[in-house]
N, C-alpha and C positions, 0 to 999 in steps of 0.2 A: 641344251645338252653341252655345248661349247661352254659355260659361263660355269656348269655343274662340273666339269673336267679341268678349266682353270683352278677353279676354289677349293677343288680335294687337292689339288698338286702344287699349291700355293705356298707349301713350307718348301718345298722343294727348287723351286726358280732362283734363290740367292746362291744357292749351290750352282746350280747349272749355269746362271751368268755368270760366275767365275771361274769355272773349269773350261767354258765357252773362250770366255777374255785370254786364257792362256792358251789355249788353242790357238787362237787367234794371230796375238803376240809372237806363236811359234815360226806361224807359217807366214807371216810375213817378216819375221826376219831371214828364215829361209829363203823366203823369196827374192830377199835382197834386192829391194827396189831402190835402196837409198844407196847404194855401190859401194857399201863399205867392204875396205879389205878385210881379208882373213881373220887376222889375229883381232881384230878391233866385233866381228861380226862373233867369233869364238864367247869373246869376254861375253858380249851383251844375250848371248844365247844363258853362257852358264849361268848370269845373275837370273834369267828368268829361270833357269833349271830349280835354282835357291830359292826362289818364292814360290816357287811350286812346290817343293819339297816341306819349306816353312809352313806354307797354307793347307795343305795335303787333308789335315783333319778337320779342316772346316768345309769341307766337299760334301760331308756326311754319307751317302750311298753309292759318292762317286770315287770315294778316297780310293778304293781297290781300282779303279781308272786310270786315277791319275799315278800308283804307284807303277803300275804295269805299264805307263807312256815313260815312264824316268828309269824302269828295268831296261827297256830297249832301247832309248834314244842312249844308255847309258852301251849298252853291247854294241853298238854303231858309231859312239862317239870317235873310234878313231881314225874312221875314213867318211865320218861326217861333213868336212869342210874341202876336202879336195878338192870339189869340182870348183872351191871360187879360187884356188892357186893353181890350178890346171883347165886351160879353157876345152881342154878336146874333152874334159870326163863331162858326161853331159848331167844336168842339175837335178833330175827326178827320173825313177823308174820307167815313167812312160815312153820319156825320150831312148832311153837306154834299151828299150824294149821295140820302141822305132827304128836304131840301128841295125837289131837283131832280125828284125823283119823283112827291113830293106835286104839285110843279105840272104837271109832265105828265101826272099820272093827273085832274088837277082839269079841266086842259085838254081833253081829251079827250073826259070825262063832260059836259061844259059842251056842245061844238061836235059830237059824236057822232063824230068821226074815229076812225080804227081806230090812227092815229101823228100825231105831235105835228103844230100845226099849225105853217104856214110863217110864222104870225105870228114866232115864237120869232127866224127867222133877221133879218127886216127889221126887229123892235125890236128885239131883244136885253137888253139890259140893262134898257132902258125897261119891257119886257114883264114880263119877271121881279120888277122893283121894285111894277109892278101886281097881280101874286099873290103877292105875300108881303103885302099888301094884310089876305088873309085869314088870316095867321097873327096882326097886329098892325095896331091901329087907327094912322092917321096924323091927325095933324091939320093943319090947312088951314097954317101958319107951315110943320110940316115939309117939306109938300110944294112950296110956294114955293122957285122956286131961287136958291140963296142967290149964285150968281156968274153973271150974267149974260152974258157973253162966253160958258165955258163950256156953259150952254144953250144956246143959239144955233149952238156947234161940233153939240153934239148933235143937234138937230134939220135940222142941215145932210147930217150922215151919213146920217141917217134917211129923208133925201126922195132922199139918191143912191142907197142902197140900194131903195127901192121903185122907185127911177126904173130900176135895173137889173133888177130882177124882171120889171118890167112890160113891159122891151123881151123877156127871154126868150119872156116868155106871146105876143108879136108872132112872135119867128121859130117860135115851135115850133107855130102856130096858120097861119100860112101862110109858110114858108122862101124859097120862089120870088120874094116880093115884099118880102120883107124884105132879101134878098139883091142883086136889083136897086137897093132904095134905097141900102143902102151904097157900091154901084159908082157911083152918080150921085155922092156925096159926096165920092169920092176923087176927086185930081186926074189928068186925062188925064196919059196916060203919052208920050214920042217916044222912037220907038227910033232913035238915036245913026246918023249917017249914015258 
C-alpha cells in the first residue's frame, strides 16, 4: 500500500523537495543561528524571496503555496526583522504570546478574577507596559515621557475610553433612565406639513 502511494505521487516529490528546501532556508534564517545582523540577515532573506519567486512555476500544484507564503511574508516585511535590532521584541509569536500570558495569568492571581480584568481594555498599552514592570526594572528617566504632545494624545484616549465604559455601567444599571436622558439630548423632531 505504502510502495502503491509512493509510485502514484512520484511526479509530485521534486516539487515538494523544493517548496520543502525553501521552507527550510526560510526558517532557519529566521532562526538566525549563525547571528547575523540585521541588514546582512534582510539581504540574504530577500535573495531567497528571489528564487522562490524565480522557481514559483516549477512547484506545479504547489505554485498557489508558494505565491500566498511571498503575499504575506511580503505584508509583514516591514516589521519582519525588528526583533534582531531590538532584543526586548521577542522572535516568534509564541513567545509573544508567553508574555501576554504571563500577564494575564499575573493579573488574575493578583485581582482573584476567574478572566482578565477589564483594566486591560481601558488601559491597554499603558497597562501592559505596567506588567512588563515585572519582567524588567525601569528607571525613573525611562519612564518619563520623552514627547510630550504624545502623552497627552495618550492620556486623552484614556479618559474617552473610561468615560465610555462608565456610561455602559449607567445604561446597563438602569436602561429606562438612561434612555430617557438621551431623548432629552436630541433635538425635537417636526414632522413636515
Amino acid at each position: 500500500m505504502i510502495a502503491h502511494g509512493l509510485a502514484s505521487t512520484a511526479d509530485e516529490w521534486p516539487a515538494i523537495r523544493t517548496a520543502f528546501s525553501w521552507l527550510h532556508q526560510a526558517a532557519h534564517l529566521l532562526n538566525n543561528s549563525s547571528e547575523r545582523n540585521a541588514p546582512a540577515l534582510r539581504r540574504a532573506y530577500r535573495r531567497l524571496l528571489a528564487n522562490m519567486r524565480q522557481g514559483a512555476h516549477s512547484t506545479g500544484s504547489l505554485e498557489s503555496a508558494v505565491q500566498h507564503f511571498l503575499k504575506v511574508t511580503a505584508s509583514y516585511w516591514p516589521g519582519l526583522f525588528a526583533c534582531y535590532t531590538r532584543p526586548d521584541i521577542p522572535r516568534t509569536n509564541n513567545d509573544l504570546e508567553h508574555l501576554f500570558g504571563s500577564v494575564r495569568y499575573h493579573e488574575r492571581r493578583a485581582s482573584g478574577r476567574k478572566v482578565t480584568a477589564p483594566m486591560f481594555l481601558t488601559r491597554g498599552r499603558v497597562r501592559l507596559i505596567a506588567a512588563a514592570y515585572q519582567l524588567q526594572a525601569f528607571s525613573s528617566t525611562e519612564l518619563q515621557p520623552t514627547n510630550l504632545t504624545e502623552w497627552r494624545v495618550l492620556r486623552q484616549e484614556l479618559t474617552q475610553r473610561q468615560a465610555a465604559r462608565a456610561l455602559q455601567r449607567r445604561f446597563r444599571h438602569d436602561p429606562t433612565a438612561y434612555l430617557a436622558d438621551a431623548e432629552r439630548l436630541l433635538p425635537p423632531v417636526t414632522l413636515p406639513v
